[in-house]
C-alpha positions as CSV (number, residue, x, y, z in Angstrom):
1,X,-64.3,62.3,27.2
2,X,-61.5,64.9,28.4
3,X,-61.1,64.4,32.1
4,X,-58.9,66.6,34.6
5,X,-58.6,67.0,37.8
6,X,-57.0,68.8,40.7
7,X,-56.2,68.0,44.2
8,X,-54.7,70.3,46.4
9,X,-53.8,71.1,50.1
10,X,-55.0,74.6,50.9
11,X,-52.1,77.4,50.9
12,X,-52.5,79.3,53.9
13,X,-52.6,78.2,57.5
14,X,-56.3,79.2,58.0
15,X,-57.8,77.1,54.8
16,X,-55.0,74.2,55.3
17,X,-57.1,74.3,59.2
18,X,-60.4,73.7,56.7
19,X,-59.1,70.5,55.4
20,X,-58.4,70.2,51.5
21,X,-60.4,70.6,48.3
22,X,-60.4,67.8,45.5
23,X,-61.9,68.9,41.7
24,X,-62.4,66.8,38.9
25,X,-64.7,66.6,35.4
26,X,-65.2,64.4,32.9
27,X,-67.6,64.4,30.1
28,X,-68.9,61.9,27.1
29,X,-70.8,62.5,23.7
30,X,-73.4,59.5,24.9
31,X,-75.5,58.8,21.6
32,X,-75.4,62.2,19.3
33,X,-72.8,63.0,16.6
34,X,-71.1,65.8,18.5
35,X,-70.0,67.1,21.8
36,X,-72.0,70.0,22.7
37,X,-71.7,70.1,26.7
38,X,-69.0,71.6,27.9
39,X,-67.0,71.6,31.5
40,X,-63.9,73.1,32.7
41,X,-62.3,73.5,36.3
42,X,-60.2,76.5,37.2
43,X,-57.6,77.2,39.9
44,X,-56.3,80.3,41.1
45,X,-52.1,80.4,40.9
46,X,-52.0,79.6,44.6
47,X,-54.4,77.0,44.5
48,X,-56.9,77.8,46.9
49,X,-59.6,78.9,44.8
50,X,-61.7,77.1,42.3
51,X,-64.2,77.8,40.0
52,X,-66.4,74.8,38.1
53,X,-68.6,75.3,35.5
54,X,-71.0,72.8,33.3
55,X,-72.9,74.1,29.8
56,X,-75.5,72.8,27.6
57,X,-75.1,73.8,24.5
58,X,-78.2,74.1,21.5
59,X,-78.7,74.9,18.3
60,X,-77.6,72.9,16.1
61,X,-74.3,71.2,15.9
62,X,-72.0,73.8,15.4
63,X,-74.4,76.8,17.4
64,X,-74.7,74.0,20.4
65,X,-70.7,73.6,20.5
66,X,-69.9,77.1,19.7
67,X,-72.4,78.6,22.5
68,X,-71.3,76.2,25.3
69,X,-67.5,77.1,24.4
70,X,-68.3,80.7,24.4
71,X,-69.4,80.4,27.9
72,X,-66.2,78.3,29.1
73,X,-64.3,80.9,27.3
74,X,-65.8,83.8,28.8
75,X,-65.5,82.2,32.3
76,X,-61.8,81.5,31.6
77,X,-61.0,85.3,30.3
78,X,-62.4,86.5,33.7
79,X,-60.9,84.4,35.9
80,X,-57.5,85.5,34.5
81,X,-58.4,89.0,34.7
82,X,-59.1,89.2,38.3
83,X,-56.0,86.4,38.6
84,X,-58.7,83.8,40.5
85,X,-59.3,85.9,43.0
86,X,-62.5,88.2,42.5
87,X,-63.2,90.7,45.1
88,X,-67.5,89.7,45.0
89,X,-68.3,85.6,44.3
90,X,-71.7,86.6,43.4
91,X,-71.3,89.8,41.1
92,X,-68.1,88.0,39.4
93,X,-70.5,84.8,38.4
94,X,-72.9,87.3,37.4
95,X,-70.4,89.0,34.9
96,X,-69.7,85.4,33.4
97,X,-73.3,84.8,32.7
98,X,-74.0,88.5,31.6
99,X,-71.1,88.6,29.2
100,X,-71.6,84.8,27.9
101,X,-75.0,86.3,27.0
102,X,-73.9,89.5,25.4
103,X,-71.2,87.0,23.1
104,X,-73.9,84.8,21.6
105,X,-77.2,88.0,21.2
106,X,-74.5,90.2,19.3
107,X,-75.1,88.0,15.9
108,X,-77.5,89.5,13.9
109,X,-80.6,87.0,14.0
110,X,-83.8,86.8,16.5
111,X,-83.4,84.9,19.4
112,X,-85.3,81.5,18.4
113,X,-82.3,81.4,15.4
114,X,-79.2,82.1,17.8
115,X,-77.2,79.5,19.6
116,X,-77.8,79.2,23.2
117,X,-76.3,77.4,26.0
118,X,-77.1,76.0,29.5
119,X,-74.5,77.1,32.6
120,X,-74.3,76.1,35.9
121,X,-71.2,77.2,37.5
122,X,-69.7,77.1,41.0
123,X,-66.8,79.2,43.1
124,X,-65.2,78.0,46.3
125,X,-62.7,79.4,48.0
126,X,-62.2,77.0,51.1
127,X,-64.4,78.9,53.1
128,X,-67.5,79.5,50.9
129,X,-69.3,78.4,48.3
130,X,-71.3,80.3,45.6
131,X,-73.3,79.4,42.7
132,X,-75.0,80.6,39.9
133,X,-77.3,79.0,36.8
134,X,-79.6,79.6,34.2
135,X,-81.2,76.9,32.4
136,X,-81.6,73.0,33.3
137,X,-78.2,72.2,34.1
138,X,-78.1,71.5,37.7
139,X,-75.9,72.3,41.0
140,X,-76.3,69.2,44.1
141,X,-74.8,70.4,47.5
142,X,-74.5,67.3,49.5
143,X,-73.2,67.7,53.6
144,X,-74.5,64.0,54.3
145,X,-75.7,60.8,51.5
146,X,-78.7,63.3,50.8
147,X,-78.4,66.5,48.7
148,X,-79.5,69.3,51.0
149,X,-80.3,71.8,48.1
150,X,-80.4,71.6,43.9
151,X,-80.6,74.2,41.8
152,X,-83.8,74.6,40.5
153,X,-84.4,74.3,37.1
154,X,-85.9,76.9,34.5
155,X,-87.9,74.5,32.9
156,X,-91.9,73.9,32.2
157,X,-91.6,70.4,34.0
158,X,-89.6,72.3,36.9
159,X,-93.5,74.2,37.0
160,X,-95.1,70.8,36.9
161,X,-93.3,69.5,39.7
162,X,-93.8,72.4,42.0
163,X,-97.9,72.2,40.9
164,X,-97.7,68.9,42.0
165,X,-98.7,67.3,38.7
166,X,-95.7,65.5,38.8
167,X,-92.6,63.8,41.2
168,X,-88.7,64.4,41.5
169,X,-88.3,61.1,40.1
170,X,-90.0,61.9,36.4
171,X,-88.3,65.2,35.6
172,X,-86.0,63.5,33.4
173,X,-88.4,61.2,31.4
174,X,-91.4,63.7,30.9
175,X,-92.3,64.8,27.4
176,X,-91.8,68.5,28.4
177,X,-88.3,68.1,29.7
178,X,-86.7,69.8,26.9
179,X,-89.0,72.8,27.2
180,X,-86.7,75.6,28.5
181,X,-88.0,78.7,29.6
182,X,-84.2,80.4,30.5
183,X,-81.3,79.8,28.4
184,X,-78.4,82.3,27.5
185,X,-78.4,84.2,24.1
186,X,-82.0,82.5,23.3
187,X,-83.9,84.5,25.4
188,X,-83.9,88.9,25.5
189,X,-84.1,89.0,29.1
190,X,-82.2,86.8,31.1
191,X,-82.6,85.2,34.5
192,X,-79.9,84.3,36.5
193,X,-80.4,82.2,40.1
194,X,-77.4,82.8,42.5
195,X,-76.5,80.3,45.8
196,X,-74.3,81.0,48.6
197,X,-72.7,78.1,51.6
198,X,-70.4,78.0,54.0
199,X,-67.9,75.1,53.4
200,X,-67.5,72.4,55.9
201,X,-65.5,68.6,56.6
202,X,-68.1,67.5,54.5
203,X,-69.5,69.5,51.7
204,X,-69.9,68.2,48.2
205,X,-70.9,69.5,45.0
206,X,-71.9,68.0,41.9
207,X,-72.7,70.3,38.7
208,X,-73.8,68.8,36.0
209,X,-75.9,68.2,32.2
210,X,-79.2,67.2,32.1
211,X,-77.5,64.0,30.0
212,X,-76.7,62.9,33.5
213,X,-79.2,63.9,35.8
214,X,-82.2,62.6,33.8
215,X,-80.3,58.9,33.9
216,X,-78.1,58.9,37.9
217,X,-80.2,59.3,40.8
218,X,-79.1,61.5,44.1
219,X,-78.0,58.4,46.1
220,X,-75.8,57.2,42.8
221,X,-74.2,60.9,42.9
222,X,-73.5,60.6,46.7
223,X,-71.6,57.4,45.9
224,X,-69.8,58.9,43.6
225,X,-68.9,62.2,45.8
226,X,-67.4,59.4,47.9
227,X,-65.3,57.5,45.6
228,X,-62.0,57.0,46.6
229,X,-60.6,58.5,43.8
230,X,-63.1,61.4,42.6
231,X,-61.8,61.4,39.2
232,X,-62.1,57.9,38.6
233,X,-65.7,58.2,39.9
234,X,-66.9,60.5,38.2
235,X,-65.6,59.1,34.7
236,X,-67.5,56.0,35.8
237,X,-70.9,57.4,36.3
238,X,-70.6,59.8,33.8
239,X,-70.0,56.8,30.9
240,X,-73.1,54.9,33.2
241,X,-75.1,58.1,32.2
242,X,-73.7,57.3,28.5
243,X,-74.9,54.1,28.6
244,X,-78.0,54.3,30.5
245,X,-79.1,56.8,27.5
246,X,-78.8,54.7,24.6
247,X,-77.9,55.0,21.1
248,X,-80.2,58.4,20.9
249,X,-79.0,59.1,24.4
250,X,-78.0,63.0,25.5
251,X,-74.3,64.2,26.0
252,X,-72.6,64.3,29.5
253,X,-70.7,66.5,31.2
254,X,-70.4,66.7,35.3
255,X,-67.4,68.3,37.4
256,X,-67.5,68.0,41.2
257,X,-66.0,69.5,44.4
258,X,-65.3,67.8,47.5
259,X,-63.9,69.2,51.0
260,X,-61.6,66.8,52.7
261,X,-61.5,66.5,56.7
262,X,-58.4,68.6,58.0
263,X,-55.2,66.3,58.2
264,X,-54.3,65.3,61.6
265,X,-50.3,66.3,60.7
266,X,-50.9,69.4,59.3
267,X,-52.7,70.7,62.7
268,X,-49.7,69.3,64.5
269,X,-46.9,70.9,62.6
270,X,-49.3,74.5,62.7
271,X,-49.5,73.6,66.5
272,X,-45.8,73.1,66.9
273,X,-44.8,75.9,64.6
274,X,-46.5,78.2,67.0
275,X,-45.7,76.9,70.5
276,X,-41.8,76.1,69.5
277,X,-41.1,80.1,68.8
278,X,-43.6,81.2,71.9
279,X,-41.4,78.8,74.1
280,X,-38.1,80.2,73.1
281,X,-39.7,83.5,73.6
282,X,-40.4,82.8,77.0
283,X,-37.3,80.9,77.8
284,X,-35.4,84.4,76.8
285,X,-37.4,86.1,78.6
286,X,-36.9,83.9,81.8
287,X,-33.2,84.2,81.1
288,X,-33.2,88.3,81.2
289,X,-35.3,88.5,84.1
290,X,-32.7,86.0,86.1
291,X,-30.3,88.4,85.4
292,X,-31.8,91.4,85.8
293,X,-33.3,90.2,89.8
294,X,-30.3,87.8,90.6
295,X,-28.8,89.2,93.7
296,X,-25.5,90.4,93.6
């Protein structure tokens, strides 16, 4: 497991108003021989931008690993190009799945024999939110203990469930969960789902493997989106997903975004540090008037 995690006070006045944003990811190889999820969090230079992103990777060993690391790569040469500040959410997110994809079709083999990879990934910028994926690795956006929207999966059980054949709760366990219909560089044609929310006080997001959904249920994740400490949660549910999955259990990856209520102080000091100069202001202004009018 490699976990990181940021917390930060927004920079300017407006998104400090908004309250603060805490990151944090974490990942374990559960029961196979080798890593092949991937997650990384990036911040802009000032801090008040994030992007999060979670990837599946398949294969084989080394294809599985090499896909999902293409797409944290890809994700990580665009954010520096536009310096964590891209001009469109949407069509940026786009670029990282259209260019991940290009990466893994340009070897020379038909698309059952190439690598592929999951990707789920998220940008906020302390007043929005916007998300893309393709494949099975999922996006939760909590504003209460209940997720008000997933991502929906491209997946032949995702087809099941909206026929009605069967529930939410036996996605993970049914014998056609690992039938994907979308995946980048398996597939010619690509499909890419795109989300879009305004952040509030209490908006939450979880991305994540299917090595964790299949094993921690919605309520579990709300728990952990309220952890004191969201790194520490988010380590501890993600080696619960490791555990829960056995010795032939999946690997794990999650990463998750949390909006903090504003801090009482710093709506103070923004209060004072606009009344203190208006006051002066006015106080000179008083003064030359005095003057000006004061009978001789």
């Amino acid at each position: 497991m490699r976990p990181a995690v940021k917390s930060v006070i927004m920079g300017s006045q407006d998104h400090r108003d908004r309250g603060h944003m805490e990151t944090g990811y974490a990942r374990d190889v559960g029961g196979r021989a080798e890593q092949q999820d991937a997650v990384a969090v990036f911040a802009s230079p000032d801090d008040t931008r994030h992007l999060l992103l979670v990837a599946d990777g398949m294969g084989g060993h080394a294809d599985g690993a090499r896909a999902s690391g293409t797409a944290m790569a890809t994700a990580g040469r665009l954010w520096q190009a536009c310096d964590g500040r891209p001009s469109d959410p949407a069509a940026f997110l786009d670029q990282i799945f259209r260019d991940t994809h290009e990466a893994l079709c340009a070897e020379d083999r038909p698309p059952e024999a190439r690598p592929g990879t999951t990707l789920v990934a998220l940008y906020v910028d302390g007043r929005e939110a916007h998300w893309a994926h393709c494949g099975d690795s999922r996006l939760y956006h909590f504003e209460g203990p209940k997720p008000v929207s997933r991502t929906r999966d491209h997946t032949r059980v995702q087809e099941l469930l909206e026929a009605g054949q069967i529930s939410e709760a036996e996605m993970g366990h049914h014998p056609a969960q690992n039938q994907l219909l979308q995946a980048l560089g398996v597939v010619d044609s690509i499909r890419v789902d795109f989300g879009r929310a305004a952040l509030g006080a209490g908006s939450r997001f979880l991305l994540c493997s299917d090595g964790f959904w299949e094993q921690i249920s919605p309520a579990e994740m709300h728990a952990l989106l309220e952890s004191g400490n969201l790194q520490a949660g988010l380590e501890a549910w993600v080696n619960e997903a490791a555990r829960r999955g056995g010795a032939r259990g999946d690997n794990v990856a999650a990463a998750a975004c949390r909006v903090h209520a504003p801090d009482r102080r710093h709506w103070q000091q923004a209060l004072r540090a606009t009344i203190h100069p208006l006051l002066a202001a006015g106080l000179l202004l008083l003064a030359a008037l005095t003057i000006l009018f004061w009978p001789l």
